[in-house]
LOSE-67059 format. One record per residue: x, y, z of N, C-alpha, C, CB in turn. Coordinates in pm, whole numbers, padded with zeros to 5 digits, always signed. Glycine has a CB too. Example, Ala and Ser with C-alpha at 12.3 -4.5 7.8 and 13.67 -1.06 7.14 Angstrom:
! residues 2
+01319-00569+00780+01230-00450+00780+01320-00330+00780+01131-00447+00905/+01285-00225+00708+01367-00106+00714+01290+00003+00787+01408-00060+00572/
! end
This chain:
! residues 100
+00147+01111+00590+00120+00983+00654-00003+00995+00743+00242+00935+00735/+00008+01123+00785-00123+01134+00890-00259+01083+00834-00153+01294+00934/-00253+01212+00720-00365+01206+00662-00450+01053+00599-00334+01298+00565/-00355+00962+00552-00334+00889+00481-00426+00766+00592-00176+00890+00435/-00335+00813+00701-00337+00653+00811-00519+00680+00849-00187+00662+01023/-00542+00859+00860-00662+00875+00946-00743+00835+00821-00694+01033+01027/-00769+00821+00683-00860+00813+00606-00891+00635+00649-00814+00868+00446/-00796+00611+00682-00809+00426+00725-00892+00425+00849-00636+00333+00772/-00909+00504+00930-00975+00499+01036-00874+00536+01160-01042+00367+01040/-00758+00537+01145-00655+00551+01227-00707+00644+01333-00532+00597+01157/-00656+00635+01470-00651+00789+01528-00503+00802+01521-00718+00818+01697/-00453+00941+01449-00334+01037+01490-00284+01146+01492-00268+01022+01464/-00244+01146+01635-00197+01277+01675-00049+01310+01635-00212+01289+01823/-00007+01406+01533+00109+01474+01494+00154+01601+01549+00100+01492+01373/+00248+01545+01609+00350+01662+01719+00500+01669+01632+00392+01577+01927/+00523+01822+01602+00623+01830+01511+00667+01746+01388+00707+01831+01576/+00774+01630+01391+00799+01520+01329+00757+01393+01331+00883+01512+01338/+00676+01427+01426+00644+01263+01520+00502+01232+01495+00661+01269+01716/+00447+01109+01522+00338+01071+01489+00304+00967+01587+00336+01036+01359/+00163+00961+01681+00169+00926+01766+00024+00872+01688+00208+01004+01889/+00004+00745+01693-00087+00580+01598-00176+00493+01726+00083+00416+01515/-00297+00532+01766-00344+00485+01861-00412+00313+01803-00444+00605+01919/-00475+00256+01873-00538+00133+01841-00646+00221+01737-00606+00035+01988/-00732+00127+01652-00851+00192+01590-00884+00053+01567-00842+00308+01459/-00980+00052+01511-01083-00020+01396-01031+00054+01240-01285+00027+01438/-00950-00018+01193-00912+00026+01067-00960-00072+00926-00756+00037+01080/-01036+00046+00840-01082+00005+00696-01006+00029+00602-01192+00056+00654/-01072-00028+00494-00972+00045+00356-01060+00179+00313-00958-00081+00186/-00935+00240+00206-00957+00368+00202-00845+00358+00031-00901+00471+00374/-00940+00488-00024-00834+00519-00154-00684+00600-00089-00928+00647-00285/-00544+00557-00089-00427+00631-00027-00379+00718-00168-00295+00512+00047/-00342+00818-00143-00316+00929-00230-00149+00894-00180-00405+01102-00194/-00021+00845-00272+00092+00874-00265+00163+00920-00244+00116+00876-00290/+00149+01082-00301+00220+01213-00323+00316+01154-00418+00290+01292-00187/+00312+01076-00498+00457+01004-00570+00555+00977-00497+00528+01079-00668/+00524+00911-00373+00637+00866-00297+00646+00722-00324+00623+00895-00147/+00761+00688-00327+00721+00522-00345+00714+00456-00199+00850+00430-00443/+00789+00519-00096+00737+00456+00020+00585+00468+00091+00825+00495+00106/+00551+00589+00036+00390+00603+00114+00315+00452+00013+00279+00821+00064/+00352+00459-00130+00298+00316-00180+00316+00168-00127+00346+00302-00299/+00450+00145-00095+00468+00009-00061+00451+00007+00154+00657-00041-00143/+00417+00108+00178+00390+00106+00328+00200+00067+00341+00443+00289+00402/+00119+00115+00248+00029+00065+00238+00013-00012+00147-00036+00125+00245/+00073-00088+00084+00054-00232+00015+00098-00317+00156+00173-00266-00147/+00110-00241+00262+00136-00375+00313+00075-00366+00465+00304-00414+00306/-00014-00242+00466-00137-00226+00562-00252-00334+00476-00196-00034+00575/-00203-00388+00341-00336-00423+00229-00340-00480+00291-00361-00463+00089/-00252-00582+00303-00239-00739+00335-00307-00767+00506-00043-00789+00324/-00311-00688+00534-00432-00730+00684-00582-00640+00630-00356-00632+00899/-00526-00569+00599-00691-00465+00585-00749-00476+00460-00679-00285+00599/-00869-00502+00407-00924-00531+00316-01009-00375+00241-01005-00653+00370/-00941-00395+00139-01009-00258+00036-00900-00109+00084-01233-00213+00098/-00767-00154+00100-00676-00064+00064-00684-00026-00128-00528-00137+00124/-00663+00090-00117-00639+00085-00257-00566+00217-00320-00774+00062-00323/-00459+00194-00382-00306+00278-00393-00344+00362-00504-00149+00179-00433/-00309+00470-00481-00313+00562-00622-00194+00576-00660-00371+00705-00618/-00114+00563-00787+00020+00560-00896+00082+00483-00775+00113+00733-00965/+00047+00345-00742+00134+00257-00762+00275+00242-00772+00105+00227-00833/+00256+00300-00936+00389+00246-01033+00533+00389-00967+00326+00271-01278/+00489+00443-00889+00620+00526-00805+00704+00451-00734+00579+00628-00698/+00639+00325-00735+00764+00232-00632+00863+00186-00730+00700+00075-00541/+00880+00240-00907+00961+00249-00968+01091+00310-00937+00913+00283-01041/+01092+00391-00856+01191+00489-00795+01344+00405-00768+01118+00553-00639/+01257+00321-00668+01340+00201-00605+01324+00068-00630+01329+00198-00480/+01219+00051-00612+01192-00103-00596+01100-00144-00762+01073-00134-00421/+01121-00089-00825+01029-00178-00930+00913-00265-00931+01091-00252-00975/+01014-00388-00868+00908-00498-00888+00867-00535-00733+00975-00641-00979/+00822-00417-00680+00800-00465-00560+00694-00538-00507+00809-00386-00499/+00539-00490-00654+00478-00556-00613+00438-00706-00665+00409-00484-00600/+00565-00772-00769+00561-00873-00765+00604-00966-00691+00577-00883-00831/+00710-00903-00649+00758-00973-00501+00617-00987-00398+00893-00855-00411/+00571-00888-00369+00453-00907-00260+00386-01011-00335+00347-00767-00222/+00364-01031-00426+00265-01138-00514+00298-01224-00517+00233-01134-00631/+00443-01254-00504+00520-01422-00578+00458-01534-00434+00786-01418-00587/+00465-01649-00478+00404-01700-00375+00560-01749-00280+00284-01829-00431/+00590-01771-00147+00677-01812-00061+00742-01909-00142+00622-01856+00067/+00875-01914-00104+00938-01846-00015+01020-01677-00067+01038-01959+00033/+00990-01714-00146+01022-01567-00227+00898-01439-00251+01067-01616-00389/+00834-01474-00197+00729-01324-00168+00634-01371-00087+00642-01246-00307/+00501-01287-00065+00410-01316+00040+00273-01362-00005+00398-01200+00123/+00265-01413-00155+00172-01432-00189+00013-01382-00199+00195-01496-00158/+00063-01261-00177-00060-01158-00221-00145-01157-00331-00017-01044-00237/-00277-01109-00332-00354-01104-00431-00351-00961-00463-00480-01164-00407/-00297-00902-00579-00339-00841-00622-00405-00762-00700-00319-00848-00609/-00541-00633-00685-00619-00657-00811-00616-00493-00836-00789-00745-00796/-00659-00514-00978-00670-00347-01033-00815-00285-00977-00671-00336-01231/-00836-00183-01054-00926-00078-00981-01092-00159-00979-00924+00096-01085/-01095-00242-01088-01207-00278-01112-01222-00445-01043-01225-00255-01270/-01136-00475-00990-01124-00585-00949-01086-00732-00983-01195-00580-00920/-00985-00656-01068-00944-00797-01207-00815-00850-01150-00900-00730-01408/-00746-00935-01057-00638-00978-01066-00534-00956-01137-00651-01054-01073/-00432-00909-01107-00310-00855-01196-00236-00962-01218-00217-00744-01136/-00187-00966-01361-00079-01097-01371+00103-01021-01336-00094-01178-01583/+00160-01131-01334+00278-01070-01271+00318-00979-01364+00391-01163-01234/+00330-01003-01496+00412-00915-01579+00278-00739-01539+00426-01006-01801/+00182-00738-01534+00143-00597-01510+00208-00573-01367-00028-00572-01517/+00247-00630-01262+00248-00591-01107+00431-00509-01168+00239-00780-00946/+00504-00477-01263+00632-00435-01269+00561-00293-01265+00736-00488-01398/+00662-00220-01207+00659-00034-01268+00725-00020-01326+00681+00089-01200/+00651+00023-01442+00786+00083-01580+00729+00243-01591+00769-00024-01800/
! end
């Protein structure tokens, strides 16, 4: 997470288990997963304020959540109406936002 938050611009200081997240000026940044599906859907949702997040394998939020990022996509009241786009900048339709 450290690593992850500081490539955003974050400042943080990691003491044992703990993680101590100061104010910053935070950008987007490519986030490396580790195939976690939470390190994925924790920055899908730094996306949504910060502009030019961008997730590597995604599709690990298969684990749990599947369709999580169609939910982030669906428009209210049932999701948050997110835009989401692939690497090249093409809008994803819902049926690609599933992890299979």
């Amino acid at each position: 997470m450290r690593t992850e938050l500081t490539k955003c611009g974050a400042k943080v200081i990691e003491t044992g288990d703990s993680l101590e997240v100061f104010p910053s000026q935070l950008h987007g940044a490519e986030i490396e997963t580790y195939n976690d599906h939470r390190m994925a859907m924790c920055f899908a949702i730094l996306g949504l304020k910060v502009p030019g997040i961008k997730i590597k394998n995604p599709a690990c939020v298969k684990k749990t959540f599947p369709n999580f990022f169609q939910k982030l996509a669906a428009a209210p009241p049932h999701g948050l109406g997110a835009t989401i786009l692939d690497a090249s900048g093409r809008k994803l339709t819902h049926e690609e936002l599933f992890a299979d």
